[in-house]
DOKE-782052 format. One record per residue (C-alpha): x, y, z; residue in three letters. Coordinates in steps of 0.25 Angstrom, whole numbers, padded with zeros to 4 digits, always signed. Layout:
N
XYZala...
This chain:
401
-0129-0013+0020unk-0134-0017+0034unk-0128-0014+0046unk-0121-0027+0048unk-0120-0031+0033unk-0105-0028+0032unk-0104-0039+0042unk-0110-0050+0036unk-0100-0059+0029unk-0111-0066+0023unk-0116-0052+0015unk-0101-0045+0016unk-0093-0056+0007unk-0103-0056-0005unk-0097-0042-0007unk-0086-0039-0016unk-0073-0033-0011unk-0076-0019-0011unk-0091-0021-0005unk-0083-0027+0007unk-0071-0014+0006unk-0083-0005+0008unk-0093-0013+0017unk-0088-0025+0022unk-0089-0027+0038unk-0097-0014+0041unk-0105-0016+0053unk-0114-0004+0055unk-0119+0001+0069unk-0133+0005+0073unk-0133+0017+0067unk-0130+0013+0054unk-0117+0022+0048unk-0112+0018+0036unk-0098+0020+0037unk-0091+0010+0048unk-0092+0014+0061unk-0080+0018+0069unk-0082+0013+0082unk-0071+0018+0093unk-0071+0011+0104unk-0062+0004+0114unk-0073-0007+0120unk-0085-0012+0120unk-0097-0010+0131unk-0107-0024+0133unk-0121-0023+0139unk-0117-0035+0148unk-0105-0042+0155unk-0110-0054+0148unk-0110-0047+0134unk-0094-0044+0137unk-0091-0058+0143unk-0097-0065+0130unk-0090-0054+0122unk-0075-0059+0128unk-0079-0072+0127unk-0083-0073+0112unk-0098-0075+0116unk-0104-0062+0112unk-0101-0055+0098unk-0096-0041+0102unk-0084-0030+0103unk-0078-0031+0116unk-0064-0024+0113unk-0058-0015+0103unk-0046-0021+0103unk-0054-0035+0098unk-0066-0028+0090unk-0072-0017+0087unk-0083-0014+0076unk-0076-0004+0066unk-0064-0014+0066unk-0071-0026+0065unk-0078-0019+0051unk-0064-0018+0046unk-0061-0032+0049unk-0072-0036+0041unk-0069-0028+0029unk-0055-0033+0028unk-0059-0048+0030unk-0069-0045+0018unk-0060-0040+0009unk-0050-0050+0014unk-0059-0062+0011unk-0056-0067+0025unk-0065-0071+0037unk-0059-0061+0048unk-0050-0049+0048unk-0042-0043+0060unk-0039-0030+0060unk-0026-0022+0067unk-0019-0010+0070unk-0010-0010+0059unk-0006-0020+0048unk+0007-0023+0055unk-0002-0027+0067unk-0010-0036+0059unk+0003-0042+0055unk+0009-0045+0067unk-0004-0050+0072unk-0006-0060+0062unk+0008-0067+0063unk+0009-0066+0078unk-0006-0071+0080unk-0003-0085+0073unk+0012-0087+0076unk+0020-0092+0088unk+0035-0096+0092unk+0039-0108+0082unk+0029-0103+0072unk+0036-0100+0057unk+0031-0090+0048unk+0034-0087+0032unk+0034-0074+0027unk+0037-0065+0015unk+0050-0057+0015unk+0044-0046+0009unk+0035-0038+0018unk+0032-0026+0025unk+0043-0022+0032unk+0035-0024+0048unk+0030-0038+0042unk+0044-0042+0039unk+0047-0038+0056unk+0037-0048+0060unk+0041-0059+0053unk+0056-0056+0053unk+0057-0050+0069unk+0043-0050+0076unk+0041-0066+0073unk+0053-0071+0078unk+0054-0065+0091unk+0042-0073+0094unk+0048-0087+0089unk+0042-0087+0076unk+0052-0089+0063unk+0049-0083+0050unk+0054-0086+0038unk+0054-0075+0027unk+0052-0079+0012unk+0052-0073-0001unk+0036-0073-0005unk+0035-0072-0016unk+0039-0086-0017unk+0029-0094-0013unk+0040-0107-0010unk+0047-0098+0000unk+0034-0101+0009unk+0035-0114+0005unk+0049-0116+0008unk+0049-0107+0022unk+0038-0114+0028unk+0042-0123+0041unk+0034-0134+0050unk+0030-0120+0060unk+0026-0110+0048unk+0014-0105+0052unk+0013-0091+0043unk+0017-0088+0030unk+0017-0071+0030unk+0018-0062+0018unk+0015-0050+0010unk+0010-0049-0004unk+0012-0038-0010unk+0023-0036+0000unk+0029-0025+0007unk+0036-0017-0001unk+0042-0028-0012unk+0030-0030-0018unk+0031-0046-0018unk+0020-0054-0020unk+0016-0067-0014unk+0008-0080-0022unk-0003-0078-0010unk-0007-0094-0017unk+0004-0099-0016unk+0009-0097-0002unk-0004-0097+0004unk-0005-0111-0001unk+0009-0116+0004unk+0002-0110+0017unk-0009-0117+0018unk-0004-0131+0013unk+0005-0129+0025unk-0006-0122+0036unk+0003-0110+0037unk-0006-0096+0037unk-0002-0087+0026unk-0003-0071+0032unk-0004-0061+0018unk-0001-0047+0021unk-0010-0041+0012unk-0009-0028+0014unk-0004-0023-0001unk-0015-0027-0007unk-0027-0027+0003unk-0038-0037+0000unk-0043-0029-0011unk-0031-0033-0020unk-0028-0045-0014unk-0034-0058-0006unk-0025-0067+0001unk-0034-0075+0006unk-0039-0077-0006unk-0026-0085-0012unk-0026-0093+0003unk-0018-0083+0013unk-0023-0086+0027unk-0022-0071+0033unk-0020-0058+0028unk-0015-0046+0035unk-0016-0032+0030unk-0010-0016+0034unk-0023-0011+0031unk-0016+0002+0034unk-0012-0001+0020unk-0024+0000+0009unk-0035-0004+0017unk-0035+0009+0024unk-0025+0014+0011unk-0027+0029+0016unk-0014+0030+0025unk-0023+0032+0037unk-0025+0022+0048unk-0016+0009+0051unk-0024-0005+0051unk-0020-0021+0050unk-0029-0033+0046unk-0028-0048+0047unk-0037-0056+0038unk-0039-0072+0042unk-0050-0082+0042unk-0057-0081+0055unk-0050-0092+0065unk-0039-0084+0062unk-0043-0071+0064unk-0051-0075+0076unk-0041-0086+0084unk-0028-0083+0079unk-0026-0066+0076unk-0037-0062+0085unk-0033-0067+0098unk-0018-0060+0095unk-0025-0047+0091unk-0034-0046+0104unk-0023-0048+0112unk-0012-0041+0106unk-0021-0028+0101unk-0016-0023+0088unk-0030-0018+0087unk-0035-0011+0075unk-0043+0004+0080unk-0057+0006+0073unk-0053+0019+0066unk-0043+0013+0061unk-0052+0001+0056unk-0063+0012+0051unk-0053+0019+0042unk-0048+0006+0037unk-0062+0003+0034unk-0064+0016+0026unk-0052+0013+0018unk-0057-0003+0015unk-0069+0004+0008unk-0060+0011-0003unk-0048+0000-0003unk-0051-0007-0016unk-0052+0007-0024unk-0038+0011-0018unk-0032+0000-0019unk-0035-0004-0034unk-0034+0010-0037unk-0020+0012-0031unk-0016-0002-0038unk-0020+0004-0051unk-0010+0017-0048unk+0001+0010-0042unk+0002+0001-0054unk+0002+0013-0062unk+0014+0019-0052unk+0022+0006-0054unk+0021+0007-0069unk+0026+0020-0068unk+0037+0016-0060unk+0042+0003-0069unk+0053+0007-0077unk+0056+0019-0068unk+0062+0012-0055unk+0071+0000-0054unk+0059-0009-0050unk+0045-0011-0048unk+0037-0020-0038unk+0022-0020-0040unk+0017-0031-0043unk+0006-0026-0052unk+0016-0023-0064unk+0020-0035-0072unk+0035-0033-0070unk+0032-0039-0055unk+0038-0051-0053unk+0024-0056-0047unk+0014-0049-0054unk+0005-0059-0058unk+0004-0066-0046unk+0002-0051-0040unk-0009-0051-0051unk-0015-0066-0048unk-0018-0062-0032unk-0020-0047-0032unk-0031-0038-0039unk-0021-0027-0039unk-0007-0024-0033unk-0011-0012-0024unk-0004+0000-0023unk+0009-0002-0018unk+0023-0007-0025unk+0036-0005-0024unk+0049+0000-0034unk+0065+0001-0032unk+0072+0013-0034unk+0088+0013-0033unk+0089+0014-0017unk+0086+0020-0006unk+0091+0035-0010unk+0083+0032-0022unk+0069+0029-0016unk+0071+0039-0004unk+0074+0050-0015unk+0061+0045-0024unk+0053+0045-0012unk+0057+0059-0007unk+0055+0064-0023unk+0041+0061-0021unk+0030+0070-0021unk+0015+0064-0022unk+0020+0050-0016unk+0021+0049+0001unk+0035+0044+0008unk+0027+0036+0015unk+0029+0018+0020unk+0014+0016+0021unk+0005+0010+0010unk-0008+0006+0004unk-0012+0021+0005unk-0019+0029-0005unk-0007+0039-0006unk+0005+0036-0014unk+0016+0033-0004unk+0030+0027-0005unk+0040+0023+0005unk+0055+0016+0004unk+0052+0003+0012unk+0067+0002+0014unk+0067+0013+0023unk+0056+0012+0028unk+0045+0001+0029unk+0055-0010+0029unk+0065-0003+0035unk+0065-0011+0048unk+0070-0023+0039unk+0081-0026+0038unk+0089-0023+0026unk+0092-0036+0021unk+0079-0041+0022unk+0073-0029+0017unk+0082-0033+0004unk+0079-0048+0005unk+0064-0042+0003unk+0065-0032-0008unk+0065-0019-0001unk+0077-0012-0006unk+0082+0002-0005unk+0075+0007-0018unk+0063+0000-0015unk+0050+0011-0014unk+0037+0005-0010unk+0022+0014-0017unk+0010+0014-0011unk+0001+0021-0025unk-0009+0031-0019unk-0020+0035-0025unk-0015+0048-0031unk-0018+0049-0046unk-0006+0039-0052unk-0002+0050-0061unk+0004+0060-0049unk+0010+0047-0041unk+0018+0044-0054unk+0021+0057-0057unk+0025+0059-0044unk+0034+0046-0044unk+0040+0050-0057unk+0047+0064-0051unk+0051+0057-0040unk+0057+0045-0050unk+0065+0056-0057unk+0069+0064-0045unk+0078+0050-0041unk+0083+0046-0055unk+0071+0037-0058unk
């Protein structure tokens, strides 16, 4: 590969989704390193005043502040938006920040936005808390049904915002279907992609405008740096995030970016092959608990569609126990499996999102969203299968299960 090869959209989108994972968006320097380089640096020098005026004033191609580009970022940039099948990618500090960014960045006072009830528990603080201190009213629906878009939407909805898989409940949205209802009606449809990743799952492909992504999740998938991404077309990216992120700063750093990039090389081996065992783990657990959500079993209520939009349904799910005392003794039974709220990492964790990811809701809306008390959320690793179930099984039998 050349040294600006990985650049060239014209060479970069003839490859297949694992070329691009690997290669996509490398930009090598003069002295030729195969690996991306890291470049840690604050600003940029230019040769001439002039170079720097033109720079600022969108004349001359060029960095002229971290905060706005730098090269190890703008390589991941172009990797996501490859693998997103989108024309420009942002990248942030963490995914929450890439979430604020992209409602805040298009919304104002009078606006309306639509979005799904079940969700992350930080998401569900934006639209239920953040947005309306800036005038801006939301209207929260059952996704999974795509006429609840339908019947929310007002003269000043600008926004439909969901998760799918969400955060924890596993509920899966007809990304057709309410993409469509969107577009018919010029509403811009954000997909928070982030349990599937675009290796399992394209958005944009069943007609979402924008997708944001926790890349702290399975695009790095290693538990060790935070990262966000907002995919978009380009006038998006370029008029409408771009001008909030300069100004507002919720800059990505470039070892951050760099480990992200690493981890995009292996995220289509992880992710199919942690798929594969936490299909095996929800199996296992069928039968043995009260209740199931992962949507890659037939007893799912939304299997199919699952089925019809995703290539597999990733690594996380999640199951109901008999309560709170229940799941905080299975968790502290365990032996292999981390107490731990993260995800998308390549060690088995588990957490009790009542108590703490989604803690800060409030408990009737926690309800009205399917987090109960016994709900347990798993994020399958990358341990042989056999020791995660062995291990799930003793801490099963410990609590009664």
């Amino acid at each position: 590969m050349k040294r600006k090869t990985g650049q060239d959209r014209s060479i970069t989108q003839t490859w297949r989704p694992q070329t691009q994972a690997v290669r996509g968006g490398t930009a090598r320097s003069e002295y030729g390193e195969t690996s991306e380089a890291l470049f840690l640096t604050s600003g940029y020098c230019y040769d001439k005043a002039g170079d720097a005026a033109a720079r600022f004033a969108g004349e001359q191609d060029g960095m002229t502040y971290s905060r706005l580009q730098n090269p190890t970022v703008q390589m991941l940039e172009e990797r996501i938006a490859l693998l997103e099948g989108a024309e420009a990618c942002r990248t942030m500090a963490t995914g929450m920040a890439a979430m604020t960014a992209v409602l805040l960045c298009q919304l104002q006072t009078g606006d309306h936005l639509v979005g799904g009830r079940a969700a992350f528990g930080s998401c569900r603080w934006l639209t239920d808390t953040l947005l309306p201190k800036f005038g801006i009213q939301t209207t929260i629906v059952d996704a999974r049904d795509p006429q609840a878009f339908l019947d929310a939407v007002k003269p000043n909805t600008k926004v439909f915002f969901f998760e799918t898989p969400a955060n924890p409940t596993m509920d899966v949205v007809d990304l057709k279907a309410v993409c469509d209802i969107a577009r018919e009606r010029g509403i811009t449809t954000v997909v928070d992609n982030a349990f599937a990743t675009p290796a399992l799952q394209r958005p944009m492909e069943f007609g979402a405008d924008v997708t944001a992504y926790s890349a702290t999740k399975m695009m790095d998938g290693q538990g060790r740096v935070l990262a966000g991404a907002v995919c978009g077309s380009e006038d998006f990216i370029t008029n409408t995030l771009l001008p909030f992120t300069r100004n507002t700063g919720p800059t990505l750093s470039p070892f951050n970016a760099w480990v992200v990039l690493k981890g995009l090389e292996t995220l289509d081996l992880r992710i199919h092959r942690q798929s594969e065992n936490a299909l095996k783990v929800g199996a296992f657990l069928e039968g043995r608990v009260p209740r199931v959500l992962h949507p890659g079993l037939a007893s799912h209520p939304q299997h199919n569609l699952a089925m019809s939009q995703m290539d597999a349904c990733g690594p996380i799910f999640a199951f109901e126990v008999e309560g709170r005392e229940q799941a905080h003794g299975l968790l502290d039974a365990l032996e292999l499996v981390d107490i731990s709220n993260n995800i998308g990492d390549s060690r088995s964790l588990m957490t009790h999102p009542a108590s703490t990811t989604h803690s800060g809701v409030a408990e009737d809306k926690r309800i009205e969203m399917g987090v109960t008390e016994g709900l347990l959320r798993l994020n399958v690793g990358l341990e042989d299968v056999a020791d995660v179930i062995d291990d799930l099984d003793r801490a099963l039998a410990k609590v009664g299960l």
